[in-house]
N, C-alpha and C positions, 0 to 999 in steps of 0.2 A: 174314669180311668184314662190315662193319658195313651193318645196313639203313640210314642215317642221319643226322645230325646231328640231334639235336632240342634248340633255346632252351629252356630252363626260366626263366622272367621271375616269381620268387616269391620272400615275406621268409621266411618260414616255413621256417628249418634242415629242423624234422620232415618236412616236404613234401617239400624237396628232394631228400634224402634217398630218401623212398619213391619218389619218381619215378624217382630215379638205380637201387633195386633193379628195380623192376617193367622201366624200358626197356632197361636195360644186360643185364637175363636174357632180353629178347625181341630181343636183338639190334641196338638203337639205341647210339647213340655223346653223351654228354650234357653241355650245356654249361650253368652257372647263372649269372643273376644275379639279384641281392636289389632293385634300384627300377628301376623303366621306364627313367631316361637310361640306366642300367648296360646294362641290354636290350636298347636301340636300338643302341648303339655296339660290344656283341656281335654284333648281325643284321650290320651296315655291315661290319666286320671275318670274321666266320667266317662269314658267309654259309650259316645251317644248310636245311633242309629243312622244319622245322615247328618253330612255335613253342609252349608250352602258357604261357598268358598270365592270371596270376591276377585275378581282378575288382579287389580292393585290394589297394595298394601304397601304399610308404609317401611317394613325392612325388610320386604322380599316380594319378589313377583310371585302373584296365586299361580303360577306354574310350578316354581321352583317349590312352593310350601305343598303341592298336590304332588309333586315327584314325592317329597320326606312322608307326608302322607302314605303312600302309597308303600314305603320302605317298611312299615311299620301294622300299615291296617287295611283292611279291605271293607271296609266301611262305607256308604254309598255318598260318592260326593256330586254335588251341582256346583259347577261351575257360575258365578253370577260376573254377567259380562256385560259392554258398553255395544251399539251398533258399530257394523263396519269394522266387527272382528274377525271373520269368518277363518281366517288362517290361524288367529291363536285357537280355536274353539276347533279345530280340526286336531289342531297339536294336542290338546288338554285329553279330547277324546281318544288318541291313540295313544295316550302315554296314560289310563284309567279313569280319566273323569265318566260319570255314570251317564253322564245329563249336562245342559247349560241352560238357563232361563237370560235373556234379555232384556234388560232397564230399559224403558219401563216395562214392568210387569204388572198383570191385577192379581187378583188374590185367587181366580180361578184356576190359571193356569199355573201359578205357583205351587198351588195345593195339588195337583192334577197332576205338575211334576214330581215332586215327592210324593204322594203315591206310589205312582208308576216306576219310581226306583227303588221304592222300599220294597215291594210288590214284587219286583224280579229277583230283588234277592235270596226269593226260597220257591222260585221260579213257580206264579202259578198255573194251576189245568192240568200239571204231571203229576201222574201219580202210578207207581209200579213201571216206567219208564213208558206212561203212554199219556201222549197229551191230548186234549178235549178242551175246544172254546170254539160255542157259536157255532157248530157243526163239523168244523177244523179237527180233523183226528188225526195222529200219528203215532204209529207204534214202534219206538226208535227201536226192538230189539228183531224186528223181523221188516222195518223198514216200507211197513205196507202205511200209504196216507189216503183218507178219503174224505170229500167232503158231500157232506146230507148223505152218508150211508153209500155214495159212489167213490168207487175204483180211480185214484188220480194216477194217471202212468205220467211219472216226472222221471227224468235225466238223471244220470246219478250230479251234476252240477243243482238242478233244480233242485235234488232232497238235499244237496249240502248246503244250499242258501236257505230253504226253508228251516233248516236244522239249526244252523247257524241263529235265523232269527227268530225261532220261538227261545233258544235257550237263552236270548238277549233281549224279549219283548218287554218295549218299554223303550229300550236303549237305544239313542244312536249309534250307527256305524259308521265309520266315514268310509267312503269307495276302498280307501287303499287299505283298511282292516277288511273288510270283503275281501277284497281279490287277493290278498296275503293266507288267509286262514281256510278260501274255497279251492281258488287255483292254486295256493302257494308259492306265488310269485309277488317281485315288488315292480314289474314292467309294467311300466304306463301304457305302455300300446295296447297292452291289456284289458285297460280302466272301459272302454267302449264295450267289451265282453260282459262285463258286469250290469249295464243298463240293458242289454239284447236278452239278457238272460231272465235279468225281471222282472221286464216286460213281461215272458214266457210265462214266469212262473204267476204274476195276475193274472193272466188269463184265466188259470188252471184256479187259483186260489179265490180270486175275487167273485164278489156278486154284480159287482159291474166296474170291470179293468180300467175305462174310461176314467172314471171316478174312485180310484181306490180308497179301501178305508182302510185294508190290515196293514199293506205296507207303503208308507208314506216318504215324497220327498222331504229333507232337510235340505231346502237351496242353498249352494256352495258348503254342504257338510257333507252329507250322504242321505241316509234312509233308516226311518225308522218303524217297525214291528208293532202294531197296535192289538191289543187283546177286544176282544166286541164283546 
């Protein structure tokens, strides 16, 4: 039984190709096409499950085909980008790409990515509006969090970042979606508030802050929410 449908929106035969070996042997079902209208008109019709959406394309930037995208479907898309993007892959992220994977990529972390996007889309560990992973508890309707069965007294900033990123785990965030949707501001003087804060909240959340594993840097993107 196939995990899947997944868009491949890429010119690049050689690509193609690789994606069709790596997702068709991890158990996805894969559809291609070569320019963004081809794309769109695949999503409208076969209505897949995730998209992997290459930056260039040859009559439209994978920006502008992830905005039409976007106009239309909420569909989980990865962005597939070149090194020494980091500003477009900021952009793609705050305007709804799910995810971006980097060329080269292996087939672990490709699979690992999709996943982890398909996975937030029906957000997992909630359930009755209380979530549970790896000892990670939160009860969003009374606001009580604990981890291994103790009492975490977080900030009300702390439960809106941790809140923030269970209900996005998997996903990156870039700083400026953080401090838009916690503090509700778009002031960079700001952005220095956001790393003091979760700092804080590893301490409280992690098994060792030093070393985090739930919430990780994305260098020059932001942070992203891992489920253990």
């Amino acid at each position: 039984m196939s995990k899947g449908l997944v868009l491949v929106i890429d010119d690049e035969p050689q690509i193609q190709k690789l994606l069709w070996v790596i997702l068709t042997h991890a158990g996805y079902t894969l559809i291609a096409a070569a320019t963004g209208q081809e794309g769109i008109s695949e999503l409208v019709y076969k209505k897949p499950q995730a998209v992997l959406l290459d930056m260039g394309l040859p009559d439209m930037e994978g920006f502008e085909a992830l905005l039409r995208i976007r106009e239309i479907s909420d569909v989980a898309v990865i962005m597939v980008s070149v090194r020494g993007q980091e500003d477009v892959k900021v952009k793609c992220l705050e305007n709804g790409a799910d995810d971006y994977i980097t060329k080269p990529f292996s087939a672990l972390e490709l699979t690992a990515r999709l996943q982890a996007v398909l996975r937030r889309k029906t957000t997992p560990g909630i359930v009755d509006e209380i979530f549970e992973n790896a000892g990670l508890r939160l009860e969003f309707n009374t606001r009580l969090a604990t981890r291994h069965g103790e009492l975490l007294k977080l900030t009300a900033i702390e439960y809106g970042l941790l809140l923030l990123f269970i209900k996005n785990a998997g996903r990156v965030l870039t700083t400026r979606q953080i401090l838009r949707d916690v503090w509700a501001t778009d002031n960079p003087e700001k952005l220095n508030s956001v790393r003091v804060y979760l700092n804080h909240l590893r301490q409280k959340i992690e098994d060792d802050p030093a070393h985090p594993k739930r919430i990780i840097n994305e260098p020059g993107v932001g942070y992203r929410f891992n489920l253990l």
